[in-house]
C-alpha positions in Angstrom: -15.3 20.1 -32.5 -11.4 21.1 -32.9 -10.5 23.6 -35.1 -7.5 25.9 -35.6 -7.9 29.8 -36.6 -5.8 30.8 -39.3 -4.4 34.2 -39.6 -7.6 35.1 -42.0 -9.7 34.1 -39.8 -10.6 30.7 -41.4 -11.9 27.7 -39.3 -10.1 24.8 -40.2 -11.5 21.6 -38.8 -9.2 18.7 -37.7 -9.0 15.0 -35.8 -6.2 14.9 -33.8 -6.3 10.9 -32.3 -3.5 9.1 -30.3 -0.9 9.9 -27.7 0.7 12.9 -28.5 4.2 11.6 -27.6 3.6 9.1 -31.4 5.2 10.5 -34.1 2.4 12.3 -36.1 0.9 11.1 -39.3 -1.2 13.8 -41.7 -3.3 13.0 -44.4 -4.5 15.1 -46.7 -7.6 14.5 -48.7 -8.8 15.1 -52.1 -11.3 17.3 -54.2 -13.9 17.6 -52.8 -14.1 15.8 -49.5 -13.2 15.7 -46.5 -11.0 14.3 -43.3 -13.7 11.6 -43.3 -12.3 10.3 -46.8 -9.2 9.2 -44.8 -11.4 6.9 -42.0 -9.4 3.6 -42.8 -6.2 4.6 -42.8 -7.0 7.1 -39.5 -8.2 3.8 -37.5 -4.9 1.8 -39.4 -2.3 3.8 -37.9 -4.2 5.0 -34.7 -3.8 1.0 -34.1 -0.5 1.0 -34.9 0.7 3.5 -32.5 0.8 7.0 -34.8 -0.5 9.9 -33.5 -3.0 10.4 -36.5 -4.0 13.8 -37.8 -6.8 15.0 -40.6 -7.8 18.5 -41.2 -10.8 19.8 -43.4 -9.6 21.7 -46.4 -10.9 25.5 -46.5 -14.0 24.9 -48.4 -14.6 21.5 -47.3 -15.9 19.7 -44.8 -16.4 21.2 -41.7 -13.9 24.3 -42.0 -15.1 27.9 -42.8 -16.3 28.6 -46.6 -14.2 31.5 -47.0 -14.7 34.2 -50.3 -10.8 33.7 -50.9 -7.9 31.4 -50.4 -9.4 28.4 -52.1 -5.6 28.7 -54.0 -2.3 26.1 -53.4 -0.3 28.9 -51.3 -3.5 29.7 -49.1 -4.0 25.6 -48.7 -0.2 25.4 -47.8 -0.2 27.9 -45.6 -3.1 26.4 -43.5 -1.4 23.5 -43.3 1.8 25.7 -41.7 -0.4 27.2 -39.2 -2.0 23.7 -38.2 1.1 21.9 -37.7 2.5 25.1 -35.7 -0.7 25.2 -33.7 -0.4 21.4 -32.6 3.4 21.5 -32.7 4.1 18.6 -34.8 7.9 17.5 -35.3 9.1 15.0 -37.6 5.9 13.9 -39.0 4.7 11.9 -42.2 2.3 13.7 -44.5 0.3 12.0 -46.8 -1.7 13.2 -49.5 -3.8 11.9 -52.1 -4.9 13.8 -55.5 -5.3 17.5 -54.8 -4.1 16.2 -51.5 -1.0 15.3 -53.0 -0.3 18.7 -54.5 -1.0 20.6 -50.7 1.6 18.1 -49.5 4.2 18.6 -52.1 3.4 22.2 -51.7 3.5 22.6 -48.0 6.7 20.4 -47.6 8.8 22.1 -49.7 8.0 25.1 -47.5 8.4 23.7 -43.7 10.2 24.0 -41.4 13.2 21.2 -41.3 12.1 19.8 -37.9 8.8 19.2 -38.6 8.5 16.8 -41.7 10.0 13.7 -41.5 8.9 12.1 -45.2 5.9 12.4 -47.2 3.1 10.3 -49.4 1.6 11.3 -52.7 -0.9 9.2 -53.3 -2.6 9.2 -57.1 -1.4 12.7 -56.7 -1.9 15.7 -59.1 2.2 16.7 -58.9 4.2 17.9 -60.8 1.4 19.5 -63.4 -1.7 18.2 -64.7 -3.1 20.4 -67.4 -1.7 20.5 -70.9 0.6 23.1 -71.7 3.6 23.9 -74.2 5.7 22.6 -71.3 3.3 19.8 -70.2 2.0 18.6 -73.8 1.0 14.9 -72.2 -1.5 17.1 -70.0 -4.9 16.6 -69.5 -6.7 19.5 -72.0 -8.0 22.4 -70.2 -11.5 21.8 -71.8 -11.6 18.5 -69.4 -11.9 21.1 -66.5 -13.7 23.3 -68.0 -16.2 20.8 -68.5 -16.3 20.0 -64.6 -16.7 23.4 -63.7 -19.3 23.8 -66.2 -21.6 21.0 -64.3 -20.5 21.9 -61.1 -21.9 25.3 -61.3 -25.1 23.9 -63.2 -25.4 20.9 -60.9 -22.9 19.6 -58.5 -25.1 17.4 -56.7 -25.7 15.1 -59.8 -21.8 15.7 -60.6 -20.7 14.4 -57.2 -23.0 11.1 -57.9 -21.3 11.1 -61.2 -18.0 10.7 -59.8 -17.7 8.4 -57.6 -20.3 6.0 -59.4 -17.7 6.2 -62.3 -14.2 6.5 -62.8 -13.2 7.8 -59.6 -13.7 4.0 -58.0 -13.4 2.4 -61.2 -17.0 1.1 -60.7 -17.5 2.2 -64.6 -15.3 -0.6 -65.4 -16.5 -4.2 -66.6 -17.0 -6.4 -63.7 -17.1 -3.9 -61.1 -20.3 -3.5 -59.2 -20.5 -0.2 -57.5 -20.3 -0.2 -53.4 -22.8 1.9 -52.5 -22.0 3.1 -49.2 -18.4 4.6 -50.9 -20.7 6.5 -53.4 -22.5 7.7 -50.8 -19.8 9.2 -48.4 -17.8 10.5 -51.3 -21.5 12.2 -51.8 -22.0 13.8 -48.6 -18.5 14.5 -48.1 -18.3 17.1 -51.5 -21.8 18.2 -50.6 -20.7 19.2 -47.2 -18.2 21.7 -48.5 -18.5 25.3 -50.9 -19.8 25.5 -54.7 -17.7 28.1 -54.8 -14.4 26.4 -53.2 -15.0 23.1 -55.0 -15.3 25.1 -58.6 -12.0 27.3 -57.6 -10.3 24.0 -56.4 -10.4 23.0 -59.8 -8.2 25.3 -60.7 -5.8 24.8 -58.1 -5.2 21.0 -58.7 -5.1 21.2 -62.2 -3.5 24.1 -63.1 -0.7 24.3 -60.0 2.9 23.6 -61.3 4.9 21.9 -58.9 8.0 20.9 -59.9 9.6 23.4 -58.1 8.2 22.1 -54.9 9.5 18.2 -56.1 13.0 19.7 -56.9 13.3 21.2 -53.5 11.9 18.5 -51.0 15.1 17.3 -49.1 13.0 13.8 -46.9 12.1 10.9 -48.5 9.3 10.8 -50.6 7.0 7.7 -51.5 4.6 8.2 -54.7 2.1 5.4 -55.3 0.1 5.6 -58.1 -1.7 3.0 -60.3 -1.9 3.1 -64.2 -5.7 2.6 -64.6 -6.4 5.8 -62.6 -8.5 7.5 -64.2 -8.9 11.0 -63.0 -4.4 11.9 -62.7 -3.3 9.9 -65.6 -0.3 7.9 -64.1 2.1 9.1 -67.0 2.0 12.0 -66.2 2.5 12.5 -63.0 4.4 9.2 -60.9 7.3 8.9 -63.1 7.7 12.7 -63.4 7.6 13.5 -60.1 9.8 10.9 -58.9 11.8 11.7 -62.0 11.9 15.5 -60.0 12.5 14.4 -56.6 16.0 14.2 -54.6 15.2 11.0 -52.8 11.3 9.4 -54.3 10.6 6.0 -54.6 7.2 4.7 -56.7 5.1 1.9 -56.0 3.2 1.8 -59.3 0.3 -0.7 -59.6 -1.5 -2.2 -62.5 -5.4 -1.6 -62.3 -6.7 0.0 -58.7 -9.0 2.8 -59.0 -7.5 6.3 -58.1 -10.0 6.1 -54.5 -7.6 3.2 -54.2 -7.4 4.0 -50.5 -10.8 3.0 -50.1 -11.1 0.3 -52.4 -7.8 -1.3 -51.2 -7.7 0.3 -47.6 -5.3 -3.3 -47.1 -2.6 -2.4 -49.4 -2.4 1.3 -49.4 -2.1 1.1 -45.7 1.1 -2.0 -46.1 2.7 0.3 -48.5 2.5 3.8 -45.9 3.4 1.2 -43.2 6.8 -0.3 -44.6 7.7 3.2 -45.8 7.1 4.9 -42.3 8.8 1.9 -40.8 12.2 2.9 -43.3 11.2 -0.7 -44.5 11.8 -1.6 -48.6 8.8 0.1 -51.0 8.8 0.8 -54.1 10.1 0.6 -57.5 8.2 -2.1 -58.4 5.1 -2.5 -60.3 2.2 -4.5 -58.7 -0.2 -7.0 -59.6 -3.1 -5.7 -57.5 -5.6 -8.3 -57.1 -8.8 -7.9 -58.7 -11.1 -5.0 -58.2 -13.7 -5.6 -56.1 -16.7 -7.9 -58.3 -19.1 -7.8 -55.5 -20.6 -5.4 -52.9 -18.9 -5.8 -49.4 -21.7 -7.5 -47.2 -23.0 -5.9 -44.6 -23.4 -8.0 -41.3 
């Protein structure tokens, strides 16, 4: 398996699929999983002609479970060191969620030649927790509460999850898809106790709107306002609100795992925006949330 070594001495997994003459595409995923959350939109844009990149957080996945660095500037860094490593120039990074923040994070600290625009997807940016200069935050006793059962538990927390609001399947109508619950599963189970409880910290607590104010490239936020882990007011229309050039795609009622849900849309919007093509500023219908379990042939 690839990995990079960062100057710590970390192990950082990563894919690294398509001709390495494409302009690259990096996605970033989520707490607390893995490049494997990103497998749709890897084989979307592989297909498209991208050269397509994913990299396991410290922590997660694949990539060392270090004592330390389970912080925003260590995750940032990492990233520095893996595009360096693989030379990358002028490429797209997306993230989503805590994703999101490691983008936001990471770009407003590259170099000039090697990001060409990003994607925040359901993204944590600029600030979720409440605070006298957040009061529309999410109360710090929320993640205390998910530290709390992710020390006492975290395999009955990470069925929890994504059997509830993180795919909407909590909602009326919804019947849960199994195989997502189980991935998302595996995925956080695959990576630290100790990185997933400090990644709490990092996503929720992290102020970014210094990072928004400096990014210079284009930036595309999509977020929808029944997401129910980063409450969409306070974030999308802040952080494009903060950003020299954003754009937001809002939509009505996906899930916040909407990239898995709605692999088909997601992918359109990262598509047209890559492409230079018009998205955003416009707020979308979705179509209804998946009523039935995809069959399996």
């Amino acid at each position: 398996m690839p990995f990079i070594t960062t100057t710590d001495g970390a192990h950082i997994f990563y894919k690294d699929w398509g001709s390495k003459n494409a302009q690259p595409i990096v996605f970033h995923h989520g707490w607390p999983l893995s490049a494997d959350d990103w497998d749709p939109q890897l084989m979307f844009f592989l297909h498209e002609g991208y050269r397509v990149i994913a990299h396991d957080r410290r922590g997660h996945g694949r990539s060392s479970q270090t004592d330390g660095g389970n912080e925003m500037d260590t995750y940032a860094a990492d990233v520095k060191q893996l595009v360096t490593q693989l030379d990358l120039k002028h490429a797209i990074h997306v993230g989503h969620s805590t994703g999101g923040g490691e983008v936001a994070h990471y770009v407003a600290r590259a170099d000039p030649d090697r990001v060409d625009r990003a994607v925040l997807l359901d993204a944590v940016p600029p600030v979720m927790v409440k605070k006298e200069s957040n009061p529309g935050g999410t109360p710090i006793e929320v993640f205390d509460g998910y530290r709390a059962a992710l020390a006492a538990n975290r395999a009955q927390l990470y069925l929890d999850i994504p059997t509830g609001p993180f795919y909407n399947f909590n909602r009326n109508g919804v019947a849960p898809i199994e195989g997502l619950i189980r991935n998302w599963w595996r995925q956080g189970m695959m990576g630290s106790v100790k990185a997933g409880y400090e990644c709490i910290k990092a996503f929720s607590e992290t102020d970014f709107t210094e990072d928004l104010k400096s990014i210079e490239v284009p930036v595309l936020v999509i977020h929808s306002e029944d997401d129910q882990i980063v409450p969409y007011a306070d974030s999308a229309p802040l952080a494009v609100q903060l950003l020299k050039n954003g754009r937001l795609k809002t939509y009505k009622d996906l899930p916040h795992g909407c990239h898995s849900t709605h692999p088909d849309l997601i992918n359109a919007d990262i598509l047209a925006f890559a492409r230079n093509q018009d998205v955003g500023l416009k707020r979308e219908e979705a179509p209804a949330l998946i009523a039935e379990p995809i069959p399996v042939a």
